[in-house]
N, C-alpha and C positions, 0 to 999 in steps of 0.2 A: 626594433620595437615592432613587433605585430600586432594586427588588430583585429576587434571582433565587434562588430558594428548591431545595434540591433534594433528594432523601430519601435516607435508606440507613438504618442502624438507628441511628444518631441522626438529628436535622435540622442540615443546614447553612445558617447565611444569611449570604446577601453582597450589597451594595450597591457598587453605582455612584459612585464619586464620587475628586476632587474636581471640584468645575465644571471643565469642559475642553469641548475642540471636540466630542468625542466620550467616550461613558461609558468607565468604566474600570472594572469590575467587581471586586471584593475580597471576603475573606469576613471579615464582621463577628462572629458568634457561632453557637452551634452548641445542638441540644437532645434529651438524653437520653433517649429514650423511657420509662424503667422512672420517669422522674420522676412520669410520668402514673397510678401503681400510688396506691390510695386507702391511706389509714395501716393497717400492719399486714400487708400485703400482703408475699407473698416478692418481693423485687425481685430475685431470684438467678434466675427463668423465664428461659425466652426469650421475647423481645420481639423484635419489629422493625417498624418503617415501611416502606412499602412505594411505596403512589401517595398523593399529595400534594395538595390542594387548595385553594384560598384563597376567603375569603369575598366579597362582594359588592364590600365596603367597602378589603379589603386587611389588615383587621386581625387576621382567625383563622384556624389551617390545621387542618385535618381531615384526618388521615392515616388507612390500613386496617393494622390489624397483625393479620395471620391467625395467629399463634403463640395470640394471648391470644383470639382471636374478636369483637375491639372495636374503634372506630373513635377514637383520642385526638384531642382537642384540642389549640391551644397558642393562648397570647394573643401576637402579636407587635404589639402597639401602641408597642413600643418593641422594635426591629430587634435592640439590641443586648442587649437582656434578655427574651428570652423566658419566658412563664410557663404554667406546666403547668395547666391547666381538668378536665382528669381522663379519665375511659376512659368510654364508651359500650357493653355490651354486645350484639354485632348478634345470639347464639344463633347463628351458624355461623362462617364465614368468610369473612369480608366482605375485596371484591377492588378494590372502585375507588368514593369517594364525594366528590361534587361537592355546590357550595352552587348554589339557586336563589333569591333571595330569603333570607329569615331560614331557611330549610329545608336540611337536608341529605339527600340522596337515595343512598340505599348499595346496590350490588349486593353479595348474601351469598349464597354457595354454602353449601346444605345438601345435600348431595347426599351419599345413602349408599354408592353405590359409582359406581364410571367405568360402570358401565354403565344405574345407574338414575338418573342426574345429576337433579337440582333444583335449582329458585333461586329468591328472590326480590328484588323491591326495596322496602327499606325508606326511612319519609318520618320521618326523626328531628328534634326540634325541640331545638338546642341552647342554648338559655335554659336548660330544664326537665334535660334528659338524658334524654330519652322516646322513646320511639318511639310513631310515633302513628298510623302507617297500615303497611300492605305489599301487595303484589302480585306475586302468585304468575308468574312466567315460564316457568316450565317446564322449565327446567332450566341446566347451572349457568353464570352471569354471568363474565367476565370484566373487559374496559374498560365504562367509565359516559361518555358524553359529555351534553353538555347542549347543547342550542341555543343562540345568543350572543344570542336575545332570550328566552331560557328557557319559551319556549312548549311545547318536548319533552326528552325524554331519550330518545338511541340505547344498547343495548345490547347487546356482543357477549356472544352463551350460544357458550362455546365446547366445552363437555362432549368435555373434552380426553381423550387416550389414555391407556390404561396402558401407562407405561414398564417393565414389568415382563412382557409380555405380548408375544411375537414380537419383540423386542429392540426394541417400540416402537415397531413399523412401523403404519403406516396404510394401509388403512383398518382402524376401530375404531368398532363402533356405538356410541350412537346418532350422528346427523350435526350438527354446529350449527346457529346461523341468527343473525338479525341481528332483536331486537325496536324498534318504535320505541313511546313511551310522550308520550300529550298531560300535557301538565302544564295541567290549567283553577283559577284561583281560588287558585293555589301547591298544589294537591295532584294526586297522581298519579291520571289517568282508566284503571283497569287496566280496564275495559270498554271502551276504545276502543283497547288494547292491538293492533298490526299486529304480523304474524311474516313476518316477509321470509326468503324460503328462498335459501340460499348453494350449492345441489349443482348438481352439472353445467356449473361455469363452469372449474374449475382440470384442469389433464393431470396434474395427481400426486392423486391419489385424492379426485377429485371427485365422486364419492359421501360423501364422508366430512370434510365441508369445517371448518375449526377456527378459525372466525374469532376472531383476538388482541386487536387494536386498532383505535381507531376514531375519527373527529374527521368535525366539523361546522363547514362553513364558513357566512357570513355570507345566502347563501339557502338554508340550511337542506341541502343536500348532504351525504351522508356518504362520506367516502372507508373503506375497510374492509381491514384487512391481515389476509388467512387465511396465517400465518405457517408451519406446517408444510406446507402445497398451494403452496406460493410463489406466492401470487396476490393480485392487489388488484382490491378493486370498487368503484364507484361505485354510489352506490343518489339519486336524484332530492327533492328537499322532499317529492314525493308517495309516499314508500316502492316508485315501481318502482326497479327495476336499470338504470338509465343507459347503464355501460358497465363492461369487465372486461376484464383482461389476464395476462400471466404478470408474475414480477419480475422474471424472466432470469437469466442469472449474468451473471461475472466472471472473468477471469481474473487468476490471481494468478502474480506473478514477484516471487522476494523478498521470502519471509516465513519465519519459523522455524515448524519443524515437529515439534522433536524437546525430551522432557522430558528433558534432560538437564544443568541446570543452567547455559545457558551461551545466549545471544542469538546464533543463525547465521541469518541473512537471506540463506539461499541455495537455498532451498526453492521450490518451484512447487508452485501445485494450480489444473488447466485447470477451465473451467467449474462454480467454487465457486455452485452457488446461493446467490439475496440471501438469501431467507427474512427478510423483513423483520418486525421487531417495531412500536414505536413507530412512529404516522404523523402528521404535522399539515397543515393545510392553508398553505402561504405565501402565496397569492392565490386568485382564483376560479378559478384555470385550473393552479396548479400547488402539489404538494404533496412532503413529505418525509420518506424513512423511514429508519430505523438498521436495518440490514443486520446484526443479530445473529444470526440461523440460530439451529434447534431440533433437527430431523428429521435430515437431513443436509446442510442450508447452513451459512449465514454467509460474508457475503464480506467483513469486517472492515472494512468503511467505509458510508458514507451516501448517498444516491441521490435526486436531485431529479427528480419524471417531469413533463410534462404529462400530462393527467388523460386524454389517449388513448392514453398509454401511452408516451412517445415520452420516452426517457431525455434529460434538459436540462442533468444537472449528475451527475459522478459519483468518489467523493471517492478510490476505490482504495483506494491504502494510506498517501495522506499521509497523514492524521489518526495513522495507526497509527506511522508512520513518527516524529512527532513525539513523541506516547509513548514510544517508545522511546528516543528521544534524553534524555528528562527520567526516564528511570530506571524507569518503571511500562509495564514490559512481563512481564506474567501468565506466567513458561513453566512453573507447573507445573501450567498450562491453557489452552495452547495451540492447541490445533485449531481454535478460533474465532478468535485471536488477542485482542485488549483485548475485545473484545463491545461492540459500539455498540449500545445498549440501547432509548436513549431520547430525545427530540427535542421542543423545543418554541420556538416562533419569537414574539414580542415586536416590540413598535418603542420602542424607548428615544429621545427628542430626535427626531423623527422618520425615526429612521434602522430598519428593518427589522432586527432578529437571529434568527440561530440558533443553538439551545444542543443541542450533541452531549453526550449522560452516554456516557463508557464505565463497565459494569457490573465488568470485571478490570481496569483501570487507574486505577478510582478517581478520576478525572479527568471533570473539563466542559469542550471547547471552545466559543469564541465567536464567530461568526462574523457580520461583515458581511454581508447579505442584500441587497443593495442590487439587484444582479443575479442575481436565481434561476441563471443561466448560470454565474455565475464567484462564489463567495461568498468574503467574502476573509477570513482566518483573522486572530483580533484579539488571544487570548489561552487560554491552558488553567490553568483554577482546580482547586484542590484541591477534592474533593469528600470526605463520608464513607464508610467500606468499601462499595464495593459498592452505587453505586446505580442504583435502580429507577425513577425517575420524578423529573419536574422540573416547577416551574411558575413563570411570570417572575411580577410584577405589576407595570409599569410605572407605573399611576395614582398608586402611595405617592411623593410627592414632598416633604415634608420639608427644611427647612433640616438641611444637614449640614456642620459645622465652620465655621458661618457663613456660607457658600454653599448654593446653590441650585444642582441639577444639570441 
């Protein structure tokens, strides 16, 4: 049985199965976050999960819930009964935390205002519920990625704008940057701490660069999506800058544009920038991102580039197109369309996938990866309201209903 785990303010999980030529993805159980509240606790707050993570082994998920300032656990040693292990307090708001080893590594925004942003990364040991080390970043964290031989962790400091401030336009000081951090012995080397500078690569206010998201491919490469500048960078295993490009737009013909209670797909909008959220790498040479928009993009689908920038696969508005047919088309928020959010790519049976979250249509598609060029679409799963982040684990493989998947 394999799984593909995905987050919103409960967890959802779905498994693969039954044996067949190809998986078939389903969703088996689902988990409450307020479960995670210690006895006594008001469970009537707000709560929510947000970015997802899984442990070494396959067996524990480590979610960030900025509401409560903690980072929850769950036990999923059994897929179909998950169990609540409790709340971690990070003291700010913690944005994205990944396992290395028995370690979990959290970026938390302590940051007192948008203009004085901080951060750090904490090294939490979830045996104990401790926190046992931290390192000061400089200011406030966004995505956490890990190296896939956990030798480092990259992180985007995005010290994002005030949306209240010039209707939110950029530029907005201070400017981001891209930290990389050695991990020696399982603990963070914050003295060997690198600051890769992001300004002066995007034509929308590069000065003011806001790096979103971020993934590590297998030599150590970072691809880097500065989501409001519309721009993606490559930065080299050695923390230079590789290579950098814009995201582009899109044009759109037949999409609905008006909140007016009623689906018209008759709408144009000429050169929607991607304004890309979520990124993953699919190979050494090509990678993928969900075209959510912030600023003023959103091209309401997903976009496969080679890593020089050269657009390889580009999904328009199928994706959106199919949503809508199955009933979860968002119009009374609209202007982005479903919001393709979030991306993350797996090989089940050894076959290559990619998992599109849309964030308003509440939906995961699934896609065959087989050819970066033409990914061919396999299924669209129910996901929880609203999610934010996804993570497969192919390794849990489990006899299920007597088979093997």
């Amino acid at each position: 049985m394999h799984f593909r785990l995905c987050l919103t303010s409960a967890l959802a999980l779905a498994s693969a199965l039954p044996a067949s030529a190809e998986p078939v993805f389903n969703r088996v159980a689902s988990f409450a976050t307020p479960s995670n509240m210690a006895a006594g606790e008001d469970t009537a707050r707000e709560t929510s999960a947000e970015i997802i993570s899984a442990s070494e082994d396959g067996m524990m998920l480590v979610y960030t819930d900025s509401p409560l300032g903690v980072v929850g656990l769950v036990d999923i040693s059994d897929p179909k009964a998950p169990k609540p292990l409790g709340n971690i307090d990070m003291g700010g708001e913690p944005t994205t935390a990944v396992f290395i080893g028995n370690m979990i590594f959290a970026g938390v925004n302590t940051s007192e205002s948008f203009t004085a942003p901080s951060g750090k990364v904490l090294t939490v040991d979830p045996a104990t519920k401790a926190v046992v080390a931290e390192c000061d970043i400089g200011g406030q964290p966004d995505a956490v990625a890990k190296a896939k031989d956990g030798s480092f962790l990259a992180v985007a400091v995005e010290n994002e704008r005030d949306e209240e401030v010039n209707d939110g336009a950029i530029p907005q000081m201070p400017a981001g940057y891209v930290v990389m951090l050695p991990i020696t012995g399982g603990a963070v080397d914050c003295g060997a701490l690198q600051r890769i500078e992001m300004t002066g690569f995007a034509a929308v206010a590069g000065d003011d660069p806001e790096p979103e998201y971020l993934d590590i491919n297998d030599a150590g490469e970072i691809v880097v999506t500065l989501q409001e500048n519309n721009h993606i960078v490559v930065i080299g295993a050695d923390g230079v800058v590789s290579g950098h490009f814009s995201a582009g737009a899109v044009d759109l013909t037949g999409i609905d544009t008006k909140r007016d209670g009623r689906i018209d797909l008759t709408g144009e909008k000429a050169g929607a920038l991607r304004e890309p959220d979520a990124v993953k790498w699919v190979d050494a040479n090509h990678f993928v991102v969900a075209n959510e928009g912030d600023y003023e993009g959103g091209s309401r689908g997903f976009t496969i580039f080679n890593r020089d920038g050269t657009v390889v696969y580009e999904s328009v508005l199928s994706l959106e197109r199919e949503m809508v047919a199955m009933g979860h088309y968002p119009d009374n928020r609209n202007s982005k369309g479903v919001e393709l959010e979030s991306v993350e790519v797996a090989v089940f049976d050894g076959v290559p996938h990619l998992f599109v979250a849309s964030e308003r249509a509440s939906l995961i598609a699934v896609y065959d990866l087989t050819d970066p060029a033409a990914p061919v679409l396999k299924q669209i799963l129910p996901s929880g309201v609203s999610p934010e982040g996804m993570v497969a684990i192919p390794g849990r493989n489990p006899v299920c209903n007597g088979k093997r998947s």
